[in-house]
C-alpha positions in Angstrom: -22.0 -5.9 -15.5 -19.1 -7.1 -13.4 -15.6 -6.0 -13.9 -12.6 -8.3 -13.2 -8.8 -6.6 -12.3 -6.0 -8.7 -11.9 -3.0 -7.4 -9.8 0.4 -8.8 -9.8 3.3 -8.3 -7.3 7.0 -8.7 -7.8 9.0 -9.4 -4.8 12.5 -9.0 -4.9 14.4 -10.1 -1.7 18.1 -9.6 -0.5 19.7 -11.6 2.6 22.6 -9.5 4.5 24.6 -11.1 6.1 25.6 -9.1 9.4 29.2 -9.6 11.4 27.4 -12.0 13.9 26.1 -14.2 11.5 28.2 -16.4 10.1 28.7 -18.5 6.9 32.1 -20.5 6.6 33.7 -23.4 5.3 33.7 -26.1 7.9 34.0 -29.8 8.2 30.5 -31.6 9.1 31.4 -34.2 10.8 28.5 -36.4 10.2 28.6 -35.9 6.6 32.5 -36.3 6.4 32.7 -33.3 4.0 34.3 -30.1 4.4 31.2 -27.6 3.6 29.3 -24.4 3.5 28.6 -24.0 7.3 26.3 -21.5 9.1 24.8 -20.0 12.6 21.0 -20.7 13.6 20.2 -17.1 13.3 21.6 -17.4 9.4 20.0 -20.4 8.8 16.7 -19.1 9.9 17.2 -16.4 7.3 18.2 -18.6 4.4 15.6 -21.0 5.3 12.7 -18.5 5.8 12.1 -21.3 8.6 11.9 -20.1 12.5 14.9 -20.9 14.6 12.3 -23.5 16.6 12.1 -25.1 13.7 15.6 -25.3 12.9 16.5 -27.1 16.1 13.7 -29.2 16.3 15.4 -30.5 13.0 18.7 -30.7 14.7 17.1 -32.8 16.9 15.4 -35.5 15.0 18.9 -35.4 13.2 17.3 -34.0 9.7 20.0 -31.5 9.8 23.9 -31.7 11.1 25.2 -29.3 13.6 28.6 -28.7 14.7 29.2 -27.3 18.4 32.3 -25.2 17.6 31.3 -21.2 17.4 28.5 -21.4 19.4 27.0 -23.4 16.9 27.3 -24.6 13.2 24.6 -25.8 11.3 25.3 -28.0 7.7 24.1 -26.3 4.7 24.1 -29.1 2.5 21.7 -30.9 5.4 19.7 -27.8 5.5 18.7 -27.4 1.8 17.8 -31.1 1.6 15.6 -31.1 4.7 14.2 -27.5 2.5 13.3 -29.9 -0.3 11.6 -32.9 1.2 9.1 -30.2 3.1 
């Protein structure tokens, strides 16, 4: 006779943000909005997508990025670019 188990996991996860990462309120200037801005390496934690990745959507123009503080990337840009994927 075979036996069947089912196991479940439960994964909790928290996002620190350190002092150089950085989340701000910024104006995109491509979206003509003042919003939530951030840095690539924050971005690649909020995303869960590599930094690569991140600028390769910079550079198709998926995503908005700002060249003050070493570089800003557009929340608002990066969640939508989250959903179509």
């Amino acid at each position: 006779m075979k036996q069947r188990a089912e196991i479940t996991f439960e994964i909790e996860e928290t996002i620190v943000v350190r002092q150089g990462e950085k989340l701000s309120r910024e104006f995109c200037p491509l979206c003509g909005i003042v919003v939530d801005m951030l840095t690539p390496q924050f971005a690649t934690a909020a995303s869960k997508k590599p930094v690569r990745q991140i600028f390769r959507l910079i550079e198709a123009g998926k995503v908005h990025f700002s060249e003050t503080d070493g570089g800003l990337i557009c929340l608002d840009c990066l969640t939508a670019s989250s959903a179509e994927q």
